[in-house]
C-alpha positions in Angstrom: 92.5 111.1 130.6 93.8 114.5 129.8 94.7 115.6 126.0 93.9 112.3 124.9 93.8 112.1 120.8 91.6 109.3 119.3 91.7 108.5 116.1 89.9 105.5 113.5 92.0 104.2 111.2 91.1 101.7 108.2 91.0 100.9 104.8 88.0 102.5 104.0 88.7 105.4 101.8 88.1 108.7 102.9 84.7 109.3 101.3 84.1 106.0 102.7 84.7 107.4 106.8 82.6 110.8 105.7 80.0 108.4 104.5 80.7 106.6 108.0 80.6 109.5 110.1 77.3 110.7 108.6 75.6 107.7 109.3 76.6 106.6 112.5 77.1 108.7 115.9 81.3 108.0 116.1 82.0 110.9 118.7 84.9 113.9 117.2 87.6 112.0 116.3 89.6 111.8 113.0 89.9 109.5 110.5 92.8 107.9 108.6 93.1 105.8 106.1 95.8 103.0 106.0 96.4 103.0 102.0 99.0 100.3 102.2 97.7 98.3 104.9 101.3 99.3 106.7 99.5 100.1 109.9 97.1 97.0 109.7 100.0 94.5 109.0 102.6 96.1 112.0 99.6 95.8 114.6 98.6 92.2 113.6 95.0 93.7 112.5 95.1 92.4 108.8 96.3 88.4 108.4 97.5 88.4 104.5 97.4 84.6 104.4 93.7 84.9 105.7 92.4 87.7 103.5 90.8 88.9 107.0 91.0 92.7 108.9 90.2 92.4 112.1 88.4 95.3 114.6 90.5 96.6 117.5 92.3 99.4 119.3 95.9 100.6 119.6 96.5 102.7 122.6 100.1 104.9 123.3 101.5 106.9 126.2 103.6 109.0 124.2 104.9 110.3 127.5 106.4 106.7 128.6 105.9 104.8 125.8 103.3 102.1 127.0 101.6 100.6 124.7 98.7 98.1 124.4 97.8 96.3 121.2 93.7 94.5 121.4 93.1 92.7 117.9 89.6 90.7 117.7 88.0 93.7 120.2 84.8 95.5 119.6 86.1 99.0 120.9 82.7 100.3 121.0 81.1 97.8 123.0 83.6 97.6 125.5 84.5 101.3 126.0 84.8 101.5 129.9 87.7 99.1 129.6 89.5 100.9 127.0 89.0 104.0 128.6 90.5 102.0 131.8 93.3 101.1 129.8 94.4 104.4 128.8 94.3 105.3 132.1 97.0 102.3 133.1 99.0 103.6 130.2 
């Protein structure tokens, strides 16, 4: 995968994902913060009705377009399949 960009986003504040980043070995990538839950809501990872966020992964080609949507998905412990995903993209 060649000039792939990853990025975390939640509703963690941003001292929260410094706090995050300190603690735990999550690789160079940036964090965001959905302040609205806009992101969360289009992608299906936040059910309103429910009160729940859910993990998961959002993955573009922003050469074709493709994109695959996994809600309910521990990125981290399934990383070889992601990676293969973004590959298929």
């Amino acid at each position: 995968m060649k000039d792939v960009k990853l990025y975390a986003i939640s509703v963690a504040s941003p001292e929260e994902h410094v706090q995050i980043q300190n603690t735990f070995e999550v690789g160079s990538f940036e964090f965001l913060t959905d302040h609205d839950y806009e992101f969360g809501d289009r992608f299906g990872f936040i059910d309103f009705n429910e009160g729940t966020i859910e993990r998961g992964y959002v993955g573009v080609n922003p050469a074709s377009q493709n994109m695959i949507v996994e809600v309910d998905y521990e990125v981290g412990d399934n990383i070889n399949t992601v990676l293969r995903h973004m590959d298929e993209l």
